[in-house]
DOGUPA-487960 format. One record per residue: residue in three letters; y, z, x of N, C-alpha, C, O in turn. Coordinates in steps of 0.1 Angstrom, whole numbers, padded with zeros to 4 digits, always signed. Each point is the difference from the previous one (the first is absolute). Example, Ala and Ser with C-alpha at 12.3 -4.5 7.8 and 13.67 -1.06 7.14 Angstrom:
# residues 2
ALA-0057+0078+0132+0012+0000-0009+0012+0000+0009+0000+0007+0010/SER+0011-0014-0014+0011+0000+0009+0011+0008-0008+0011+0001+0005/
This chain:
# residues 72
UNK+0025+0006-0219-0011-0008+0005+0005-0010+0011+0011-0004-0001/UNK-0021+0001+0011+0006-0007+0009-0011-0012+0006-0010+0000-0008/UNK+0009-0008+0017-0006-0008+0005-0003+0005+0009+0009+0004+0008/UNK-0028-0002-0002-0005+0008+0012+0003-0010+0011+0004-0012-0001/UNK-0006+0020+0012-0001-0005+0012-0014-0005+0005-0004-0010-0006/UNK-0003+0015+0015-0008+0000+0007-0009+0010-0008-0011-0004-0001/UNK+0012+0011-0002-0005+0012-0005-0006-0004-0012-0007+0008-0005/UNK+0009-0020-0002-0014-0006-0011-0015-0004+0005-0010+0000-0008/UNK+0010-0002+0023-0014+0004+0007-0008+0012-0002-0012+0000+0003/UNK+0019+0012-0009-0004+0009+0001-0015+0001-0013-0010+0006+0001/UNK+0015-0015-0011-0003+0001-0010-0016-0012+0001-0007-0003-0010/UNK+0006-0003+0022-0013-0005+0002-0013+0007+0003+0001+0009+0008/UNK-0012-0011-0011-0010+0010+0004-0011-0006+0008-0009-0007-0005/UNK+0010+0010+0018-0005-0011+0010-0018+0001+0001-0007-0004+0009/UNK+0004+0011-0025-0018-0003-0001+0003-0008-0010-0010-0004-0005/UNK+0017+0002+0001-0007-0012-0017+0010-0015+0006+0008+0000+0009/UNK-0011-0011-0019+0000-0012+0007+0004-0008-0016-0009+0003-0008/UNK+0019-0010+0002+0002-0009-0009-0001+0010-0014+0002-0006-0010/UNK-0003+0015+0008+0019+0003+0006-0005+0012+0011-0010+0007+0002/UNK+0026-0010+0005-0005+0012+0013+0010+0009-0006+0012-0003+0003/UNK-0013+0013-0012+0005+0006-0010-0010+0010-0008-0011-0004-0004/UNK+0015+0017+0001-0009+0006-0010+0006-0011-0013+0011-0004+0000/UNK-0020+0002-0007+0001-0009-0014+0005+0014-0012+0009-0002-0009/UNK-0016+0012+0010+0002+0012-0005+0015+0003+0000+0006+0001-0011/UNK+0001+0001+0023+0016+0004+0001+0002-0012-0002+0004+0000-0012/UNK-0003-0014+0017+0008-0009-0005-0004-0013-0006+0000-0011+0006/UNK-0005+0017-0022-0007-0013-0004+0005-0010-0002-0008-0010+0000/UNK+0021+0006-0003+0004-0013+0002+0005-0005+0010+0009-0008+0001/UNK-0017+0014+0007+0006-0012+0012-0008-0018+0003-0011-0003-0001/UNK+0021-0005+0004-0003-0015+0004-0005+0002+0013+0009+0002+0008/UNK-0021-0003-0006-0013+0002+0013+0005-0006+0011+0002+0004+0012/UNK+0002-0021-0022+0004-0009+0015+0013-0014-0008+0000-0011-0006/UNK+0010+0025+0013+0013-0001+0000+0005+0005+0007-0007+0008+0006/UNK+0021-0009-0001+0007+0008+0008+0009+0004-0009+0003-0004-0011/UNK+0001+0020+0021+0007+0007-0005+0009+0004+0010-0004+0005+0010/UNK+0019-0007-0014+0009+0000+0006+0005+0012+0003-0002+0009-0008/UNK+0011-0007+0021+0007+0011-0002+0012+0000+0011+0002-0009+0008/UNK+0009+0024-0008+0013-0005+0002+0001-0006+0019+0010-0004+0007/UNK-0021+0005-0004-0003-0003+0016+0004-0015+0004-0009-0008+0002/UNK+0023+0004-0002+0002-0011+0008-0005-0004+0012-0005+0010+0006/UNK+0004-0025+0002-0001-0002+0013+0017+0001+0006+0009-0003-0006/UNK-0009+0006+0013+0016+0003+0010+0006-0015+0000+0010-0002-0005/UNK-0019-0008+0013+0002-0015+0003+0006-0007-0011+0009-0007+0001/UNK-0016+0011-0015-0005-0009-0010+0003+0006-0012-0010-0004-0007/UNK+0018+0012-0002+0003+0008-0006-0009-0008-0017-0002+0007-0010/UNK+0000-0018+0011-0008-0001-0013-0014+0001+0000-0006+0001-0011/UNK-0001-0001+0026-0014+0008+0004+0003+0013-0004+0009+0008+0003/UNK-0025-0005-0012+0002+0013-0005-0014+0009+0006-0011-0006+0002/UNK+0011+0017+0001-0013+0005+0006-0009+0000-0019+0006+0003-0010/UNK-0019-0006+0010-0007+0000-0011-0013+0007+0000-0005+0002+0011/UNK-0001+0001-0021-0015+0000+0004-0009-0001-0011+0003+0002-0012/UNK-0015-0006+0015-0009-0006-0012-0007+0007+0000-0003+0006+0011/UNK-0005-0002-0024-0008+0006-0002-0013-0001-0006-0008+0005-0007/UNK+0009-0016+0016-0017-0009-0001-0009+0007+0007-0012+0002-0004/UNK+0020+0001+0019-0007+0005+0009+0011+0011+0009-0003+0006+0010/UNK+0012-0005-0016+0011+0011+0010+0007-0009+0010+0006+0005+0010/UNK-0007-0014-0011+0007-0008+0012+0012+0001-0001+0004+0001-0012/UNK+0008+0000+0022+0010+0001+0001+0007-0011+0006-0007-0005+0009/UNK+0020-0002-0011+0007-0007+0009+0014-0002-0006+0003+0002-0012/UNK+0007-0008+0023+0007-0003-0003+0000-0018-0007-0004-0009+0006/UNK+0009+0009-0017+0001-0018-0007+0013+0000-0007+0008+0010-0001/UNK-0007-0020-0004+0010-0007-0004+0003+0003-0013-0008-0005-0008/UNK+0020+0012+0002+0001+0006-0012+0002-0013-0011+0011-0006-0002/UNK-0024+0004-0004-0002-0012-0010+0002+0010-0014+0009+0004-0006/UNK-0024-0003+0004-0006+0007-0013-0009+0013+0004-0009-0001+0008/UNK+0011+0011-0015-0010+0011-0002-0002+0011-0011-0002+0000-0012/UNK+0004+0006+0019-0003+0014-0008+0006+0012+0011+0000+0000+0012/UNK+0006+0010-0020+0009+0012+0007-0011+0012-0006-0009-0003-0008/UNK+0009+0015+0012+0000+0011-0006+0008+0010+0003+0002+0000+0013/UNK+0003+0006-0017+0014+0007+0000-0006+0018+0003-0011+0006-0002/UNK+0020-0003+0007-0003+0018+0005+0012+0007-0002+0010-0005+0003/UNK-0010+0016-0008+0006+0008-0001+0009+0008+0011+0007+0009-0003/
């Protein structure tokens, strides 16, 4: 198992909203949290690319606290 990239976007579903998530495939997910993954900033190596699943938003922030989901 590893830490995704960019490719945990994939897992948003850009018709539903809080969670932007089927709830069905991933019922526990934290709506509005970020969820980290292995996508550093180049500049800033403790900026981590993230994304929430409140709404699908994506960005790069500052590796504080989150949540990971791991991929095979």
């Amino acid at each position: 198992m590893r830490f995704p990239n960019k490719e945990l976007a994939t897992t948003v579903d850009d018709i539903r909203v809080a969670p932007a998530v089927d709830p069905a495939a991933f019922p526990a997910i934290q709506k509005d949290a970020w969820y980290w993954t292995a996508g550093a900033s180049d500049p800033e190596p403790a900026v981590r690319w993230a994304l929430n699943y409140d709404d699908g938003y994506t960005n790069y922030r500052k590796l504080t606290t989150g949540y990971v989901r791991c991929v095979r």
